[in-house]
Each structure stands twice: as C-alpha cells, then as structure tokens.
N, C-alpha and C positions, 0 to 999 in steps of 0.2 A: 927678405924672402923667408918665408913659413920653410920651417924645417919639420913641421909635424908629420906624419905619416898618415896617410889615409885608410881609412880603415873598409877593409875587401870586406862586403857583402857574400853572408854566406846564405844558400838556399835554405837549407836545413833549418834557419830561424826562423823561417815565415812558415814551415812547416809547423814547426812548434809553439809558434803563436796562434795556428789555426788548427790545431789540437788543443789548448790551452781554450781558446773561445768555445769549441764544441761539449766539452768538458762541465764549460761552468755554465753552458746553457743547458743539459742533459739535466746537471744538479736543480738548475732554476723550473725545469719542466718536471720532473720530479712531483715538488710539493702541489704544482697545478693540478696535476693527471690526480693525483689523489682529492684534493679539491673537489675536483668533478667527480672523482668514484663517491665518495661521502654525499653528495649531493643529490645526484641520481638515489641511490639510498636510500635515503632521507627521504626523498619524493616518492620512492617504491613503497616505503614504511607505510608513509601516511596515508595511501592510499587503500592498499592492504589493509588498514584498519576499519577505513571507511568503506571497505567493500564487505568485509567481516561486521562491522557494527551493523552496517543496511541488513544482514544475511542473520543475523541473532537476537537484535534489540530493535531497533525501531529502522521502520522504510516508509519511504512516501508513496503517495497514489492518487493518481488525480481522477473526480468522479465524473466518468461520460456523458451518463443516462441518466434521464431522471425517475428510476424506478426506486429509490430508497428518497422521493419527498413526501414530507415534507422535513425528513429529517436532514438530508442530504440536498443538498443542489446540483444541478450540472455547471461544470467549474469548479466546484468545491476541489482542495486540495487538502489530501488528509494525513493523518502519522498513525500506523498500524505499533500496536504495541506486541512485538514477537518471543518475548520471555513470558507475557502474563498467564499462556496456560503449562511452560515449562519453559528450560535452557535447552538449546536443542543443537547440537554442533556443526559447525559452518557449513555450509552447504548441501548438506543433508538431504535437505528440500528440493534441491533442485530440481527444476524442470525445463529444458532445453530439446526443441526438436523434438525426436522421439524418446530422447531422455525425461524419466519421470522417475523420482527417486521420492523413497518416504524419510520421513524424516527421524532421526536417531537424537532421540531424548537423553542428556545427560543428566537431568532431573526436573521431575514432574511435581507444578505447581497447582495452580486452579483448574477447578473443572470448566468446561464452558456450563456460562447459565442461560435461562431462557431469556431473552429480551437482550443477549448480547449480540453488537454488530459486528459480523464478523468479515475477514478477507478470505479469500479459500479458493483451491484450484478446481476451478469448473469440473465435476467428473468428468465427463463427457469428452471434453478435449481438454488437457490438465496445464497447457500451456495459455489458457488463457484464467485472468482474476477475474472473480464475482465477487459482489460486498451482498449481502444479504440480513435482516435480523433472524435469530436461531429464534423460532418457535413451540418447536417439539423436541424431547431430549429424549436419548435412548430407552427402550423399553416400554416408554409410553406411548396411547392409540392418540390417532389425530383425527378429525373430522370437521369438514365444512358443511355448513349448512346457512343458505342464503345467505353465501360471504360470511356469517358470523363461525369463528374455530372455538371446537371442543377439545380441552382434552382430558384423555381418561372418562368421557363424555360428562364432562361438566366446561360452562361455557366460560373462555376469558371475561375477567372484571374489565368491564370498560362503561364509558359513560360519553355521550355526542358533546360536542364541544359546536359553541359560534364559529361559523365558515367564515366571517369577513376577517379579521386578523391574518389570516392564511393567505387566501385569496390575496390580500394588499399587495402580497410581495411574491405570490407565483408568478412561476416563470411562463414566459410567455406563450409558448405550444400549449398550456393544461390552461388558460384564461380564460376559455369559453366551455369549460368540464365543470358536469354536475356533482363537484364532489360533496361528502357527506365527510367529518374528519371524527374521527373517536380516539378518547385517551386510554390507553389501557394500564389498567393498576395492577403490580408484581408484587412480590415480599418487598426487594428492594430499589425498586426502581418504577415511573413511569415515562412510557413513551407514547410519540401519536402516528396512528395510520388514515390513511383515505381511501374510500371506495368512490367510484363512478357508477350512482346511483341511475345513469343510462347505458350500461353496460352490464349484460345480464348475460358473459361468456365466464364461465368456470364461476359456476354460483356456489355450484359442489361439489363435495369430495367425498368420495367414502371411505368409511373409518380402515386406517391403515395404522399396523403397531411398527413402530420405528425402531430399526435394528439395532442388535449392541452398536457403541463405538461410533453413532450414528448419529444427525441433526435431522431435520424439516425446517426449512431454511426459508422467508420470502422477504418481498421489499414489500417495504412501508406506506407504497401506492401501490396500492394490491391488483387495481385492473390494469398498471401498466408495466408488469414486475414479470419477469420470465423466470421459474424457481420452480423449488420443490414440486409443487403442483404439475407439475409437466414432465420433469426429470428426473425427480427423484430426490433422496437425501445426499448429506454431506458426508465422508466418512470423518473419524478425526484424525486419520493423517494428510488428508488432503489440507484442513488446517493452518492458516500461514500466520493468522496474528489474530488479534482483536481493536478495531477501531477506535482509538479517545480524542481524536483533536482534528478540527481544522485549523491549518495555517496558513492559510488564504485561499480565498475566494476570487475569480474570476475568470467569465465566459466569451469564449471568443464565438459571435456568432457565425454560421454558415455563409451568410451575406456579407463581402467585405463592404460595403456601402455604409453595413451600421455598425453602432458603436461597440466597444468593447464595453463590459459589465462588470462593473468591477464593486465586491460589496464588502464594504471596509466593515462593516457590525458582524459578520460572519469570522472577523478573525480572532483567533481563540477560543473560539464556542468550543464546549466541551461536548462532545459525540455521547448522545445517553438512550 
C-alpha cells in the first residue's frame, strides 16, 4: 500500500498558467503587429512615390481622337515628359472639380518650341487633357490662309508628300477622306500634317498676335482637330508636359462584334 501523499490541486496554478500563455502570446503578437505596421508602410511608400513620380516626371495618357493623325493614333498610349520644360512641385498642378491650381516651378528648364506636342489643361474646362502640336509661340502674329499658316506672315516650310504610305494604315473612320498630307520643315525637327481637301470649314484665320506666356496650339489633322482656331491659345501654366513616346498601341472599337486592333510597330515610336 502507497504511502505517498497526493498532492491537492491548487486553483491559483491554472490561473497562473493562463497568465503565463497570455503573456507569451502578447510577446509573440508583438513582433506580428509591427510586421504589418512596416508593411502597410512600405506599401504607402511605394505608392506615394508613384503618385509623386506620375505628378513631376512622366504620366501616361491614352489618345481618344483622332485629331493629332497622322502622328498620333486613336489607341495610342503615350508617356508625357513633365520635367522637360521645368521641376515643378507635386501637385502644383492640380486640377480636381472646381479645383484648378497653377503650377509652382522649383526650376525652369526648356522653353516650349514650336512643332512640340504638347499635353495641356483644356482652357476652357481645365479639368479635361488636350494633346495638341504648339504652332505659334508668344509674341508672334499667326495667320491662315487656304489652310496654309503664316507666321510673322511668312509661310511654314512644308513640302506635299505621297498619300498612299498613310492611307495604308489609316484608321478606319478617315478611309474614304480626301486627304492631302504635307511635311513640314523646322530648325530642328520635321513633322507631317493632313488636310481634307473636301472640306472648306475654317480655311482662314486672321492674323492674330499671340500673347505673352502664350501658344496656338492645333492637331496635326487639321480639318478634324478642335484647337486654337476656335478657342483660343494655350497659357503656359496650363502646361502639363511635353509628349516623347508611345508605349503601346491599341484600339478598342465601338462594336463589340469586331476585333480589337492592336499595332505592335507603333510600340516605342518616338512622338516628334
């Protein structure tokens, strides 16, 4: 017969076992809670950057219309260079709602030139983007006469170019349009515009001098371009970047029935 004694269960143990478990899970949840503070963080960072990078250096924009072909496609998807005519500090620009704020330059680099395609807040309503090429630059008179522009009344260097190269690959809405395509020659750059040689609306303009701080701004299908000629110039705070790239190409039509258009030669073409 066991002589041992048995030994009396005290309450007070299980208390203190389950203080000792809460203990070392508090310790254990601890380094979790921070885990996920760092993390969250981390993800606020990155974002913040990418909100701030899009807001100073380059943002995307995908093209609607086809008022800047045959430079531009509908579909086109492009990259606005927002340092090249200064550093301008985040959000400066904004425009939101009734919010329309100008933008506060931390230093000024390039001028805009003429023949550059620009992005820019519609005057008119400043919460919508226009891309446009800058044809007239501050201080100078502009003038149209039979579609053809003067300025300072002497006429842009251009030269008519072969329509069928063009034509091959216009988009389908402008395939049965009379256009005429002309190269036009700069100090340092050329680029091509089209008129619709049946289309005899806005043939001219009369000479108008372009304010300080100011553009004349149009698309590069001139009879199907909503611009300058109607509304007026661009100031340069309105201003959001200058256009260098597509990086990709493709159109989703109106008809779900047909296909998607997707034009893999357009990717990387440099915007000039």
């Amino acid at each position: 017969m066991s002589t041992d004694t048995p030994d009396i269960h005290d309450p007070a143990d299980d208390e203190q076992e389950v203080e000792d478990l809460q203990n070392e899970s508090e310790v254990a949840a601890k380094p979790l809670r921070f885990r996920y503070l760092r993390e969250l963080l981390s993800l606020f960072t990155v974002v913040l950057l990418v909100v701030v990078f899009r807001s100073v250096v380059f943002e995307p924009f995908k093209i609607p219309s086809g008022s800047m072909i045959p430079t531009l496609r509908i579909g086109d998807f492009i990259l606005v260079n927002k340092f090249t005519y200064g550093l301008k500090v985040p959000f400066s620009d904004l425009s939101l709602g009734v919010l329309n704020l100008d933008p506060i330059y931390l230093l000024k680099l390039n001028e805009v030139k003429r023949g550059d395609v620009i992005v820019f807040k519609y005057p008119v309503e400043p919460n919508i983007y226009y891309i446009k090429r800058v044809i007239g630059l501050p201080g100078e008179t502009i003038e149209i006469k039979n579609k053809k522009v003067f300025i300072n009344d002497e006429p842009l260097k251009m030269k008519e170019l072969p329509k069928e190269p063009f034509m091959k690959t216009m988009d389908e809405k402008f395939k049965d349009t009379n256009f005429t395509f002309y190269e036009v020659t700069l100090k340092d750059r050329k680029f091509v515009y089209q008129v619709d040689e049946d289309n005899y609306f806005r043939m001219n303009l009369e000479k108008k001098l372009i304010p300080k701080d100011s553009y004349f701004v149009m698309g590069d299908n001139r009879d199907f371009s909503y611009d300058s000629r109607y509304w007026g110039v661009v100031p340069h705070r309105n201003v959001k970047g200058k256009a260098f790239l597509v990086w990709l190409s493709m159109n989703f039509p109106d008809n779900p029935e047909e296909e998607i258009i997707f034009r893999s030669d357009r990717i990387g073409k440099l915007i000039k």
